[in-house]
C-alpha positions as CSV (number, residue, x, y, z in Angstrom):
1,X,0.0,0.0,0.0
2,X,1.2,3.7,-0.7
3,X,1.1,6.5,1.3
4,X,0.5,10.2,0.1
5,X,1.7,12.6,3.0
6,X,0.7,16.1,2.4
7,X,2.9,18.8,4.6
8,X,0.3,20.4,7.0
9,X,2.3,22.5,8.9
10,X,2.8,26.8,8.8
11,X,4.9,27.0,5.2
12,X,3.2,24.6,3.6
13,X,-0.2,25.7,4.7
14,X,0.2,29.5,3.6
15,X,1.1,27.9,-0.1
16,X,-1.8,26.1,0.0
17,X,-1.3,22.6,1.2
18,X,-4.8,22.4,2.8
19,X,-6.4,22.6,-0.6
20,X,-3.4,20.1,-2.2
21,X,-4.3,17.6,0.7
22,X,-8.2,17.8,-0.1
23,X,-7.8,17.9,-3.7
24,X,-6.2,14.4,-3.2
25,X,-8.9,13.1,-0.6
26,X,-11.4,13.9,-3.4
27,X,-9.8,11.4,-5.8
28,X,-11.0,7.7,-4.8
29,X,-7.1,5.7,-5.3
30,X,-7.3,2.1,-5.0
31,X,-5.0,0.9,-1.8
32,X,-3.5,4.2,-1.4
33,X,-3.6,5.9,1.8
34,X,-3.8,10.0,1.9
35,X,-3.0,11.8,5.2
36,X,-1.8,15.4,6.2
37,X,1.5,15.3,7.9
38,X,4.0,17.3,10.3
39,X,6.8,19.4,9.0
40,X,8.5,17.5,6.3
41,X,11.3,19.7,7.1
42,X,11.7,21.0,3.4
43,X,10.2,24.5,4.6
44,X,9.7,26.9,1.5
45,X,9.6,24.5,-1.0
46,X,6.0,23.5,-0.7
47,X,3.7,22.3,-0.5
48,X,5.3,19.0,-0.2
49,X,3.8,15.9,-1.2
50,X,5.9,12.6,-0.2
51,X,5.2,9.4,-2.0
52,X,5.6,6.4,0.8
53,X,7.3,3.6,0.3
54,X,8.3,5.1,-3.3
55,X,10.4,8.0,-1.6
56,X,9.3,10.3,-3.6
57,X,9.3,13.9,-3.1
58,X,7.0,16.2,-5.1
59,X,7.6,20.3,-4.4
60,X,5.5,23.1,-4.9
61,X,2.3,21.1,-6.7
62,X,-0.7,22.8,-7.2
63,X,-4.3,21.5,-6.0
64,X,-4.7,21.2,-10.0
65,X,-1.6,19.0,-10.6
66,X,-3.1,16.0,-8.4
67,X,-4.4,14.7,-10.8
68,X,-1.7,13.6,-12.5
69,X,0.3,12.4,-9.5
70,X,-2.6,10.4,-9.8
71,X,-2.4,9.0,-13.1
72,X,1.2,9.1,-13.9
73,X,2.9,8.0,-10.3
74,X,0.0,6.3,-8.5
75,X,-1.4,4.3,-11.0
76,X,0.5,4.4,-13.9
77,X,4.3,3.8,-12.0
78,X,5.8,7.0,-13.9
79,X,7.7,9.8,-11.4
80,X,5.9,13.1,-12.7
81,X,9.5,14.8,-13.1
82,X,8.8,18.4,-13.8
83,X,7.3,18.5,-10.1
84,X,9.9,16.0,-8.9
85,X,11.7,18.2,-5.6
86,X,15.4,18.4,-6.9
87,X,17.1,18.3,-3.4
88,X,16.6,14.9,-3.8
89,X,16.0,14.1,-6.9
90,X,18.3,15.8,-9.2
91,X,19.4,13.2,-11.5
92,X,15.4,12.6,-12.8
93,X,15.2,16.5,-13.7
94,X,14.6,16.9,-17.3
95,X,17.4,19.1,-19.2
């Protein structure tokens, strides 16, 4: 089973992590589980989305980008890498 965390705390919130994190509770995802989280200590980059057990980091998304996290990571198996965070992922950034 996955899990999406979705950084709840000050940061992330005032860039809009609230709406990320209800944007994906709206989306029904077979044997994924969505939860808001603690400080994902990436403060400023946000709002943070972490992929678990994937390890996958997602920075700045957008309450209309969930979607395809979605369709491309969640159930398609393909890292969405223009919203991959590059602190730690920077070998998957596109050139």
């Amino acid at each position: 089973m996955k899990c999406i965390r979705v950084c709840q705390n000050r940061t992330c919130r005032k860039q809009g992590s609230a709406q990320v994190l209800r944007a994906f509770e709206a989306i029904s995802i077979p044997d994924v589980k969505v939860m808001g989280s603690s400080c994902l200590g990436q403060c400023g980059n946000g709002p943070m989305v972490l992929v678990l057990p994937d390890m996958v980091w997602y920075s700045g998304v957008f309450p209309s980008e969930v979607p395809l996290i979605v369709e491309q990571h969640l159930l398609g198996n393909q890292l969405v890498t223009k919203m991959l965070y590059h602190r730690f992922h920077p070998q998957e950034q596109k050139q």
